[in-house]
C-alpha positions in Angstrom: 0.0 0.0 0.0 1.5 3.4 -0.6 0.0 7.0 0.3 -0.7 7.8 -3.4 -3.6 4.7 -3.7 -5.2 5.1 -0.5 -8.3 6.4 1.0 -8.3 8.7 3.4 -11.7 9.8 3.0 -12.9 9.5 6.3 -10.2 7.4 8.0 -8.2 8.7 11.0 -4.4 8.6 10.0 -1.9 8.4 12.7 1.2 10.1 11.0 4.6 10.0 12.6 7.1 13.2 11.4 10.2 14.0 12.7 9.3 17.6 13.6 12.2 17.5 15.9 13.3 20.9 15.4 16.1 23.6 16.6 14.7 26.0 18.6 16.0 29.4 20.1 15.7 30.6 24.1 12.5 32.2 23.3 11.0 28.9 21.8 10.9 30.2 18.3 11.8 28.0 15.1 14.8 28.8 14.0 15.4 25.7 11.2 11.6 24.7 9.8 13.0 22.3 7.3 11.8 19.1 8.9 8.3 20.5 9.3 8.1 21.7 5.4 9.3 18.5 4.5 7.1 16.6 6.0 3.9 19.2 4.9 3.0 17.2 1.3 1.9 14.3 2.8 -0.2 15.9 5.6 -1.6 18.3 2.7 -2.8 15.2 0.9 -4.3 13.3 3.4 -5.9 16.5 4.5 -7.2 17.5 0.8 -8.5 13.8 0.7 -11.1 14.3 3.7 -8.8 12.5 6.0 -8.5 13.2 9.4 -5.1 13.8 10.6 -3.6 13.1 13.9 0.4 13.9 13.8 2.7 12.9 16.2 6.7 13.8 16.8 9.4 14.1 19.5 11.1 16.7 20.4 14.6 16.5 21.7 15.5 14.3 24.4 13.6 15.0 27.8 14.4 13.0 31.2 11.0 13.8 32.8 7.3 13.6 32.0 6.8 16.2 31.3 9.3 18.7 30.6 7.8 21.9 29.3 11.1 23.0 27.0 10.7 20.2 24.9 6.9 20.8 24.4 5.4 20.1 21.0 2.9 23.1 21.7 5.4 25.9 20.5 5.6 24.5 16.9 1.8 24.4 16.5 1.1 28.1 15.2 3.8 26.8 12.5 2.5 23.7 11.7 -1.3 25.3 11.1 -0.1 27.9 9.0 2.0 25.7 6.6 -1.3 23.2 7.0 -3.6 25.4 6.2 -5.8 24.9 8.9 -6.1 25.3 12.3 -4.4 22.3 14.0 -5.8 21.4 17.6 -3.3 20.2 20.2 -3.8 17.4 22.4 -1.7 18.1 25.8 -0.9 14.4 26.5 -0.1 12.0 23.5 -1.1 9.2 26.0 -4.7 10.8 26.8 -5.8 11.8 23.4 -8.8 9.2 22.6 -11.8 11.6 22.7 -10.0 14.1 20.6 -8.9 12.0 17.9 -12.2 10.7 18.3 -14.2 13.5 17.5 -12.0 14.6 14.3 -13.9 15.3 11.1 -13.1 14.8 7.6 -10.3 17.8 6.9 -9.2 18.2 10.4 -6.1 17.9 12.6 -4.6 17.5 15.5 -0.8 17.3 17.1 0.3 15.1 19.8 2.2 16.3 22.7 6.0 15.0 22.9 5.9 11.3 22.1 9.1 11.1 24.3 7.3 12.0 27.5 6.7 8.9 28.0 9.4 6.2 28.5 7.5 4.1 26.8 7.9 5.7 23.3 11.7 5.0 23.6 11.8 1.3 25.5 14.5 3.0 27.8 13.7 2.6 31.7 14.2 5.4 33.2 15.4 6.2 37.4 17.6 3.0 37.5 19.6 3.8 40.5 23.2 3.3 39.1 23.9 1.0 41.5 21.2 -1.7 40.2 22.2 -5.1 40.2 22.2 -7.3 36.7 19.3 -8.3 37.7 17.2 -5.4 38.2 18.6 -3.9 35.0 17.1 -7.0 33.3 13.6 -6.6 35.3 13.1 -2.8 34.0 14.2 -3.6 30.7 11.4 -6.4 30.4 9.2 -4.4 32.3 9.4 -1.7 29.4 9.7 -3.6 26.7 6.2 -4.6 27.9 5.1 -1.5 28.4 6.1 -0.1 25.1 3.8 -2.6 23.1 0.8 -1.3 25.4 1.9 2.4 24.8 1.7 1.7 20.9 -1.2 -0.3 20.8 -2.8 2.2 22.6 -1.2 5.0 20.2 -2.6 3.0 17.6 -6.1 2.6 18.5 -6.5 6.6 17.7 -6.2 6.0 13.9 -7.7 3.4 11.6 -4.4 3.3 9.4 -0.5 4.3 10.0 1.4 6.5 7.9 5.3 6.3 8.8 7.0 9.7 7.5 9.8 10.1 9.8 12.4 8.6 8.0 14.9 10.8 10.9 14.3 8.1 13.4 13.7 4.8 11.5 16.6 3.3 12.5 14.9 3.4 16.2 12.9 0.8 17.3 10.4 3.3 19.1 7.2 2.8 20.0 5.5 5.4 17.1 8.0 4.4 14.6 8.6 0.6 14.3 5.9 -1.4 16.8 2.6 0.8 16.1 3.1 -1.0 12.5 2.3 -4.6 14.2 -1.3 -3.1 15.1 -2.4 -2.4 11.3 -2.5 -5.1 8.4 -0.5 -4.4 5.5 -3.3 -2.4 3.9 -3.2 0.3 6.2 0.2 1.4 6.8 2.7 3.0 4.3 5.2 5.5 4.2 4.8 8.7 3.5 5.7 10.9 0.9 8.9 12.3 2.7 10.0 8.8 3.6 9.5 7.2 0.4 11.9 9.3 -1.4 14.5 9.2 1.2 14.1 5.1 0.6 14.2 5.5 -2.7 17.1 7.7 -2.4 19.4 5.2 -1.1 18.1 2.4 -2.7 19.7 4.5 -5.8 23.3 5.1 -4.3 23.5 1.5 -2.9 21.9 -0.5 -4.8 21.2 0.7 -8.1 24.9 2.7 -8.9 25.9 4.0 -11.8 29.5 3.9 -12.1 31.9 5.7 -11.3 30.5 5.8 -7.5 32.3 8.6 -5.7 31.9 8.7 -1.9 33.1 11.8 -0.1 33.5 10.9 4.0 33.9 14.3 6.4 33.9 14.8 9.8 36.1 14.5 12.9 36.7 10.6 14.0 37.4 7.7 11.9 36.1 5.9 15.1 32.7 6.8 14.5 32.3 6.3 10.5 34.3 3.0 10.4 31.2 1.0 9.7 30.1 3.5 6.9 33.4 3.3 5.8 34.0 -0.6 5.5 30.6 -1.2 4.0 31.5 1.5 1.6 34.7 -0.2 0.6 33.0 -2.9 -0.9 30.5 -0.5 -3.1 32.7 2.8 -4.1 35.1 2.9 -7.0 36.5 6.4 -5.3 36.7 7.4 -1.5 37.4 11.0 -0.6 38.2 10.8 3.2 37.8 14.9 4.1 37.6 16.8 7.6 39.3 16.5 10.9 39.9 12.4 10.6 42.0 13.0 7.6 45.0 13.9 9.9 44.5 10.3 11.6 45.5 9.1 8.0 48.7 11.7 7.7 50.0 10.7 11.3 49.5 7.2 10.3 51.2 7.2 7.2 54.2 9.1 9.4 53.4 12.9 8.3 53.6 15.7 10.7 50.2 17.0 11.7 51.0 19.7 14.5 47.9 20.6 17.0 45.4 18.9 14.3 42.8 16.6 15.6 43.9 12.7 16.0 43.0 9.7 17.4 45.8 8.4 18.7 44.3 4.8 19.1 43.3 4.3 15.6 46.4 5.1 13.6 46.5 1.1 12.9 42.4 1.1 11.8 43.7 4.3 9.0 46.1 1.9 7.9 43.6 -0.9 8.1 41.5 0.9 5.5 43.9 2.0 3.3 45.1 -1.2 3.0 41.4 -2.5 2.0 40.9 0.3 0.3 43.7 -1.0 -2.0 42.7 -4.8 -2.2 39.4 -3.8 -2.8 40.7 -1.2 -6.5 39.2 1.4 -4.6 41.1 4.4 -4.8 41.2 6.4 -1.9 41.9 10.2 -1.9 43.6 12.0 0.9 44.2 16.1 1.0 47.6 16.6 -0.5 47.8 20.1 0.8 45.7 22.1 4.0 44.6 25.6 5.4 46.5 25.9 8.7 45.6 28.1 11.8 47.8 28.9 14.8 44.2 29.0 17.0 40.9 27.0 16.8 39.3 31.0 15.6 38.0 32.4 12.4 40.8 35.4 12.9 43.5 33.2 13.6 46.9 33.2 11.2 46.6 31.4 8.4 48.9 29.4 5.8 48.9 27.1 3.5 51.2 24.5 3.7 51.8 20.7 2.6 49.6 18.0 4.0 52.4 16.0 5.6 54.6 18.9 7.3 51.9 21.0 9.8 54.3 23.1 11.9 53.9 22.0 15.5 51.7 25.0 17.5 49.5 24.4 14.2 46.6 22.7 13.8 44.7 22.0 10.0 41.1 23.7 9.1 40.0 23.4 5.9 41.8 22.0 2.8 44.1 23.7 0.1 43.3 24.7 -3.5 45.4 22.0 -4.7 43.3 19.1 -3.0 40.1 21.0 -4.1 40.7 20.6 -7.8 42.2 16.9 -7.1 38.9 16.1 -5.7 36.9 18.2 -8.3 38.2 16.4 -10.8 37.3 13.1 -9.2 33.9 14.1 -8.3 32.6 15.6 -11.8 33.8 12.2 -13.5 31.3 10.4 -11.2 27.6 9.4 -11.9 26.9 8.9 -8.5 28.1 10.9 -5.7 27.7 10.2 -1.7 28.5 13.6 0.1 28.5 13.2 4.3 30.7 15.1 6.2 32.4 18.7 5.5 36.0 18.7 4.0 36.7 21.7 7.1 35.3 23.6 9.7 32.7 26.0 7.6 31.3 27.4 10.1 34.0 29.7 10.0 34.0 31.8 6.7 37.9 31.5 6.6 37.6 28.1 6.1 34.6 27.3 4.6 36.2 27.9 0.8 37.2 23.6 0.5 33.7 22.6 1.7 32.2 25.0 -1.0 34.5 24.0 -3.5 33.3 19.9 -2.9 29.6 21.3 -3.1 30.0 23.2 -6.2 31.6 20.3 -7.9 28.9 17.6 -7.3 26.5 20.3 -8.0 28.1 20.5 -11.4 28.6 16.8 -11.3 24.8 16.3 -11.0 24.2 19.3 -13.9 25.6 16.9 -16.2 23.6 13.9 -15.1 25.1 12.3 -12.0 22.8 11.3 -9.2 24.4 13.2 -5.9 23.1 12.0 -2.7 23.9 14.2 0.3 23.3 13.6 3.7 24.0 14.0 7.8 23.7 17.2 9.6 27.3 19.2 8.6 26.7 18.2 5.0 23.1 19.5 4.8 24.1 22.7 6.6 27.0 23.1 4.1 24.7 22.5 1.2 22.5 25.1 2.1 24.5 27.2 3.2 26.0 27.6 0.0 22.3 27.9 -1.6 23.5 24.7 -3.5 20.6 22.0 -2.4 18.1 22.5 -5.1 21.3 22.0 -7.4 21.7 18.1 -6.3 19.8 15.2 -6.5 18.3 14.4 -3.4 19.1 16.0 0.4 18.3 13.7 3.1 16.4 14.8 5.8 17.9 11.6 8.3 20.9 11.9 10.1 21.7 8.7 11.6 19.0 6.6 9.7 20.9 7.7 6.8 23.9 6.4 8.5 23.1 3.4 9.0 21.2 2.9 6.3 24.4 3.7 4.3 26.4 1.1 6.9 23.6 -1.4 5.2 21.6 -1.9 8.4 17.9 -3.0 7.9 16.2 0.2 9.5 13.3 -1.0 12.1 10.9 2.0 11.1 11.0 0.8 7.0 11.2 -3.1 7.9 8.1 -2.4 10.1 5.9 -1.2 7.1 7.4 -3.6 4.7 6.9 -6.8 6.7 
């Protein structure tokens, strides 16, 4: 069943988002993407006569409630990118007569699914000193009470419509075991999460070749899965940020102040090494941006990749690695972009990270499929004003992730079983 071919004339829709958005002191939106994202499928269901009941988290709250993390400040936004006047039910747990009373065209937003510990299937007020068994005890005890939460989440709707594809690869409450309560025929992803399936179904399993992944970000330690199953898929692997200088250091080059990790020097050379056995050919920065201070204003200079100056630490890479990985990316058909090549934040070094976003956008403008995805990458992208220039931008951080690492995903196995 898919969103496009069913009914919602009538039918209660229980539609999980991600509307899991940054917000400022004052409690205003400063980042709406998630919501806009998610607004074509709740304008369809609503256009059909369907009667909408939307639920989200919000952040991570410890207690039940906790007012910061309330779903209630988003509302105004939500009803006027809706186009009608969304009510709010103050408990997600106590909602039945409300969802209830819904008629054809109308809506209404849950309060913060992760108010309950249930949503999650984490106990919560373990004293740290808990023996084994206790431990095990509160973890059956709300495993239990997690089917009960989403049965009960699921008796508000008559079908399930699963468009958060930001937390399928949790096995929540709203986003994998609702599914069990509906039969096949009445739960589907949405709009939003269909493309973002289909979108790595493209880079991973239907490639075009050459297949070009570009890896940023600070530790090798925590893409080394991404990495590894990537290995076996890419023909080209730019590795780009702060873990490039755990490469340098482990192939012997002097990398000053830069970010390392020590303990992993052996795992760089690990992955160079498969890298090679695997005809994958795996580009490193041959020159770097270098700043006396972690600071926009610092010093600068430019110097060779292997021979940082100690007192020196690496930002952003040189001209000479951006045309080197320019070149690699705009032969490519399809492109994997996660992870800046520096820190952009910081105009002074923001000029490799643009250069790597301008290239796959030119890349795509000749007919390569670009795929970019996790939070630095899709802050980068638009930052630039580049995102409608690539194929697809995923709205998942860590679903993407994994997804990537080629982990089946709970929240799209639970619709598809």
């Amino acid at each position: 069943m898919t969103i496009e071919n069913y009914n919602f004339k009538g039918h209660r829709a229980f539609v999980r988002v991600d509307f899991n958005v940054p917000m400022d002191d004052d409690f205003n939106i400063t980042d709406d993407t998630r919501i806009r994202a998610a607004m074509p499928t709740l304008r369809h269901i609503i256009a059909q006569g369907g009667r909408l009941i939307i639920a989200s988290h919000m952040g991570r709250p410890k207690k039940n409630p906790d007012p910061k993390y309330s779903l209630k400040y988003i509302l105004p936004r939500v009803s006027e990118l809706l186009g009608v006047e969304v009510k709010f039910a103050d408990d997600c747990n106590k909602a039945d007569e409300l969802c209830a009373s819904l008629k054809d065209g109308e809506a209404v937003l849950l309060e913060n699914l992760r108010f309950y510990a249930e949503e999650e299937g984490k106990p919560r007020g373990l004293a740290e000193d808990a023996s084994d068994d206790e431990k095990a005890a509160a973890k059956k005890a709300i495993k239990a009470a997690q089917k009960e939460f989403a049965k009960h989440l699921a008796s508000y709707a008559d079908c399930y419509v699963n468009d958060a594809f930001g937390t399928a690869h949790r096995k929540h409450a709203s986003t994998a075991v609702i599914a069990d309560s509906f039969d096949k025929d009445n739960k589907m992803f949405g709009f939003l999460m269909d493309k973002e399936v289909k979108a790595v179904e493209t880079v991973m399993s239907k490639t075009v070749r050459p297949f070009t992944a570009i890896m940023g970000g600070s530790k090798v330690s925590t893409k080394i899965d991404i990495i590894e199953n990537l290995l076996t898929k890419v023909d080209n692997l730019i590795i780009g940020g702060a873990m490039t200088y755990t490469f340098i250091k482990a192939q012997g080059g002097m990398i000053g102040n830069s970010l390392c990790e020590e303990d992993k020097l052996d795992l760089a050379i690990d992955i160079m090494k498969k890298a090679e056995q695997n005809n994958v050919k795996l580009y490193l920065a041959v020159d770097n941006v270098i700043a006396d201070k972690f600071d926009n204003d610092a010093h600068r200079q430019t110097v060779e990749i292997h021979n940082i100056p100690s007192g020196w630490l690496g930002m952003d890479i040189g001209e000479m690695s951006e045309r080197i990985f320019a070149d690699v990316i705009k032969k490519s058909k399809t492109i994997l972009w996660n992870g800046p090549a520096g820190v952009f934040e910081m105009e002074n070094f923001a000029h490799g990270s643009k250069a790597i976003a301008q290239a796959i956008a030119d890349a795509t403008a000749m007919g390569a499929y670009s795929l970019v995805g996790g939070g630095d990458s899709v802050a980068c992208i638009n930052k630039f004003g580049l995102a409608d220039k690539v194929s697809y931008v995923s709205t998942g951080g860590g679903a993407l992730l994994e997804a990537i690492e080629g982990k089946v995903l709970p929240g799209i196995a639970a619709i598809n079983e």
